[in-house]
C-alpha atoms as one frame of an Amber mdcrd trajectory, in Angstrom:
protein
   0.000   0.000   0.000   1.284   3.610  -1.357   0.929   5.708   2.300   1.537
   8.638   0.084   0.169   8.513  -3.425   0.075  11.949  -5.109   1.209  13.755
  -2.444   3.708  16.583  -3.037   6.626  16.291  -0.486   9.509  19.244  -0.192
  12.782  17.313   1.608  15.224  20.421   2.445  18.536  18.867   2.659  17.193
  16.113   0.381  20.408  15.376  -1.373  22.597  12.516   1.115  22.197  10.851
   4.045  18.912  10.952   6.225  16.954  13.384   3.708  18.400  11.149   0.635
  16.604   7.901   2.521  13.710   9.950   2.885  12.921  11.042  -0.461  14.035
   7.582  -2.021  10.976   6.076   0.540   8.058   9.332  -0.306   8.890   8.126
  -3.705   8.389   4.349  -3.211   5.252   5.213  -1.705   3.677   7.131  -4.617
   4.796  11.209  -3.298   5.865  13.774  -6.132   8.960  14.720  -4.494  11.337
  17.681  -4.392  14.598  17.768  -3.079  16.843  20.602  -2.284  20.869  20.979
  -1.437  23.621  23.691  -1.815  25.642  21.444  -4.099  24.217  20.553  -7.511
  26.024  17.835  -8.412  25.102  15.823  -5.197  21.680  16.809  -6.221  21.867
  15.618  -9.553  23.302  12.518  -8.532  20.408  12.120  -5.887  18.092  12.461
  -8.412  18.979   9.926 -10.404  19.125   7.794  -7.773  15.375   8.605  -6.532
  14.108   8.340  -9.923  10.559   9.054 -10.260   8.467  12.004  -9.502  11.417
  13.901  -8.520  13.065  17.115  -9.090  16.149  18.440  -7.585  17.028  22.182
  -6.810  19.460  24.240  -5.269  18.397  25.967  -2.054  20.085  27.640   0.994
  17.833  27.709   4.108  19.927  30.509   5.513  18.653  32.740   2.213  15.484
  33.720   2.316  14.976  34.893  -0.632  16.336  30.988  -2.448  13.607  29.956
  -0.024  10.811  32.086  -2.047  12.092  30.764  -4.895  12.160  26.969  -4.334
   8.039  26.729  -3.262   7.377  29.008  -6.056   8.793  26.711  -8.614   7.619
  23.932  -6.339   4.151  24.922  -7.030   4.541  25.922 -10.572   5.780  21.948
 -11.040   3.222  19.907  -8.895   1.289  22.568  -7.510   0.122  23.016  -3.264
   2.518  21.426  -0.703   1.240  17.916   1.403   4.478  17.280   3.414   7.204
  19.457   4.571  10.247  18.006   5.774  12.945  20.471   6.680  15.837  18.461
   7.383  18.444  20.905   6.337  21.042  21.991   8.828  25.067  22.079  10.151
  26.688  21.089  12.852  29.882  22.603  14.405  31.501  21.881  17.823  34.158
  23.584  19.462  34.890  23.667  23.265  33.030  27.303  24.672  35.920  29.363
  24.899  36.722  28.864  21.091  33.750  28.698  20.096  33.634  31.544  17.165
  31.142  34.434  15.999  31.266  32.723  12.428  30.550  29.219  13.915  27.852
  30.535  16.002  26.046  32.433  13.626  26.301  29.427  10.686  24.111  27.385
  13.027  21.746  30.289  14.052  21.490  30.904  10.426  20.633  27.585   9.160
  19.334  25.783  12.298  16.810  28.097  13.796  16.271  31.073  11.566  16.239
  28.558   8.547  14.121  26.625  10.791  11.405  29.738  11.115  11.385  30.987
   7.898  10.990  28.057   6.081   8.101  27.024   7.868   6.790  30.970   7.898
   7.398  31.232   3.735   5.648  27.528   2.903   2.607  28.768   4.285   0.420
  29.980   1.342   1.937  27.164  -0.723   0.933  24.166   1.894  -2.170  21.878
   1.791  -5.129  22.367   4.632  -4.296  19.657   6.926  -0.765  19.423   5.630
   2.329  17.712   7.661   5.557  19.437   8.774   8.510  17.879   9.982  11.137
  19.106  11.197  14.220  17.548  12.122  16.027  18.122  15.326  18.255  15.810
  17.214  18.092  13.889  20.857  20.874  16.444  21.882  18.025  19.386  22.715
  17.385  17.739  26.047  21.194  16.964  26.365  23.919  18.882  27.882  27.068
  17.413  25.576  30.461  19.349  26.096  31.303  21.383  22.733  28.257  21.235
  21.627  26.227  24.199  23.611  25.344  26.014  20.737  23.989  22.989  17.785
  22.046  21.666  20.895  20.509  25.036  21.709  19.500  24.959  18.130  17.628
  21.751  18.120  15.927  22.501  21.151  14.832  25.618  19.611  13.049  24.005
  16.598  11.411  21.515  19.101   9.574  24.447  20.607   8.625  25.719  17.368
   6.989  22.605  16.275   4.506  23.005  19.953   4.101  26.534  18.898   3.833
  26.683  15.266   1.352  23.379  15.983  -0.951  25.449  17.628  -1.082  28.638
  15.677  -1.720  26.277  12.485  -4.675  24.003  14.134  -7.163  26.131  12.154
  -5.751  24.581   9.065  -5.512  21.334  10.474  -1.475  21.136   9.868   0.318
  19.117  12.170   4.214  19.930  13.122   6.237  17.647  14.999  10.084  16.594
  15.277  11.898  13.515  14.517  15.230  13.621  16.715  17.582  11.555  15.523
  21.143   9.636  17.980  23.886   9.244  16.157  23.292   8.200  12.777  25.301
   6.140  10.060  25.586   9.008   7.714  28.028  10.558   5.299  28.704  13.548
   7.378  31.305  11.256   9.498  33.939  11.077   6.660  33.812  15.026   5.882
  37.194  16.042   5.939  38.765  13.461   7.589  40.498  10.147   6.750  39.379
   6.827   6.512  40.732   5.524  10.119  39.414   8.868  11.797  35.864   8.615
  10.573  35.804   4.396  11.450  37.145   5.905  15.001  34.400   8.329  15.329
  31.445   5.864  14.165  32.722   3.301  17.043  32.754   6.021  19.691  29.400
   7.023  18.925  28.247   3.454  18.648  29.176   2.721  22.126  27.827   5.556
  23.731  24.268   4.732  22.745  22.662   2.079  24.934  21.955  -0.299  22.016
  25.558   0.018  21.024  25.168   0.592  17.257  24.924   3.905  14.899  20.921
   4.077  13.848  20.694   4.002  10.341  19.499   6.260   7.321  16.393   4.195
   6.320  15.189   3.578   9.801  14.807   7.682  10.214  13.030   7.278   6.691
  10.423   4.611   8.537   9.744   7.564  11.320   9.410  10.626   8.602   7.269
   8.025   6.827   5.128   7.547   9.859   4.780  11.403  10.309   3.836  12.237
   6.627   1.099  10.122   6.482  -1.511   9.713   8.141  -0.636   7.111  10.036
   0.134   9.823  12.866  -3.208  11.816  12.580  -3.458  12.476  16.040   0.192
  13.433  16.701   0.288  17.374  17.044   3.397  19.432  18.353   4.906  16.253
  18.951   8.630  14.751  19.019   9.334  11.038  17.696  12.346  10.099  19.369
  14.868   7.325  17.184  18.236   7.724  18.940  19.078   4.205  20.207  17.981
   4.706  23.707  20.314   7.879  24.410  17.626  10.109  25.697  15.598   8.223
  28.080  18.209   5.478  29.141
C-alpha cells in the first residue's frame, strides 16, 4: 500500500544521508517529491538515484529569498505542498571558549532562523491539513560538552513545532520533530580520513545504549510515519529514534 500517493513532499537537505533515505521512501510510496541541497552535483546525482516524480534544486535555508524561490517553482511543477520536511542543517563543535562568531552564527542561520522561515514562507503554498517535519536531534534535552550552541539549536526548533502546531490548528497542519542519535551518515567522513571517521562511528556506537549507529532508512520509517496519516493524532509532537540515548 502507497501511504503517500500523489502527495507533493519538499525534503530540504534532500540530497545525502537521512533526507536522501527519505525522499528515495516518499517516492516508493507514490509522493511527487522535491529535493533541495547547496551542491548541484550531489543533487543531480540524488536524483537519479530517486528516480521518479522527482526534481532536484538548489536551495540555501539561511537565504530567504532561495527559499521564495524553491516553493514558487515547487508549485509551478506539482502545484500546493502535502508534506514538509525540513531536514536541512550544520553542525559545528568547538569547546566554549573557542567557540567563534562565524561558527555561532552558521548554526543560528541555518538551524533556527532557517528553521522559522521556512516554515513561515511555505505557508500559502501548503495543503489544509498538511504535515511538517522538522528535524532536530536527541541532543536538545542533552547537555554534551562542545556542543552548547547545535544543541541550543535543536531545542529551539522543538519548541517551534509546539508553537507553530498550535497557531496552524485552524488549518488542520500538524508539526512535529523527529530527533535523531547518532546516525550512520556521510557527514562522518567530511574532511577526515578513513581511520578517523571508522574511530568516530565506534565512539558514537558505544555511547548509545543499544551500542550501534541508527541508520538512514530507519529515520526514513519515522518521517514516513509522520507524513502520512498514520500519525493523525500526533500534534506538536517529538518522535524520538536515537538508540535509547535520551531516556536510558
Amino acid at each position: 500500500m502507497k501511504k503517500l500517493d500523489n502527495k507533493v513532499a519538499v525534503i530540504t537537505g534532500g540530497n545525502s544521508g537521512i533526507g536522501l533515505a527519505t525522499a528515495q521512501l516518499f517516492a516508493q510510496h507514490g509522493a511527487k517529491v522535491t529535493i533541495t541541497g547547496r551542491n548541484q552535483q550531489t543533487i543531480d546525482e540524488a536524483v537519479k538515484q530517486i528516480g521518479n516524480n522527482v526534481i532536484g534544486l538548489t536551495s540555501d535555508a539561511a537565504d530567504l529569498q532561495k527559499i521564495d524561490n524553491l516553493y514558487q517553482t515547487v508549485s509551478d511543477k506539482f502545484g500546493k505542498i502535502d508534506i514538509l520536511v525540513i531536514n536541512a542543517g550544520v553542525f559545528a563543535a568547538a569547546p566554549l571558549a573557542e567557540f567563534t562568531e562565524e561558527m555561532f552564527d552558521q548554526i543560528s542561520d541555518i538551524n533556527f532562523k532557517g528553521v522559522f522561515f521556512s516554515v513561515q514562507k511555505a505557508l500559502p503554498y501548503l495543503n489544509d491539513s498538511a504535515s511538517i517535519i522538522i528535524t532536530s536531534s536527541t541532543v536538545n534535552g542533552k547537555g554534551f560538552a562542545t556542543m552548547s550552541a547545535y544543541s541550543a539549536s535543536k531545542a529551539a526548533v522543538r519548541s517551534l513545532a509546539r508553537s507553530f502546531s498550535s497557531e496552524l490548528l485552524d488549518r488542520g497542519i500538524r508539526v512535529n520533530v523527529l530527533s535523531p542519535g547518532p546516525i550512520d551518515t556521510p557527514i562522518f567522513e567530511r574532511g577526515v580520513t578513513a581511520e578517523q571517521a571508522g574511530d568516530t562511528k565506534a565512539y558514537m556506537a558505544q555511547s548509545t545504549p543499544v551500542k550501534r549507529l541508527g541508520t538512514a532508512d530507519e529515520m526514513a520509517e519515522g518521517f514516513l510515519y509522520l507524513a502520512s496519516d498514520d500519525s493523525k493524532f500526533m500534534v506538536g509532537g517529538e518522535l524520538l529514534l536515537d538508540g535509547g540515548i535520551g531516556n536510558l
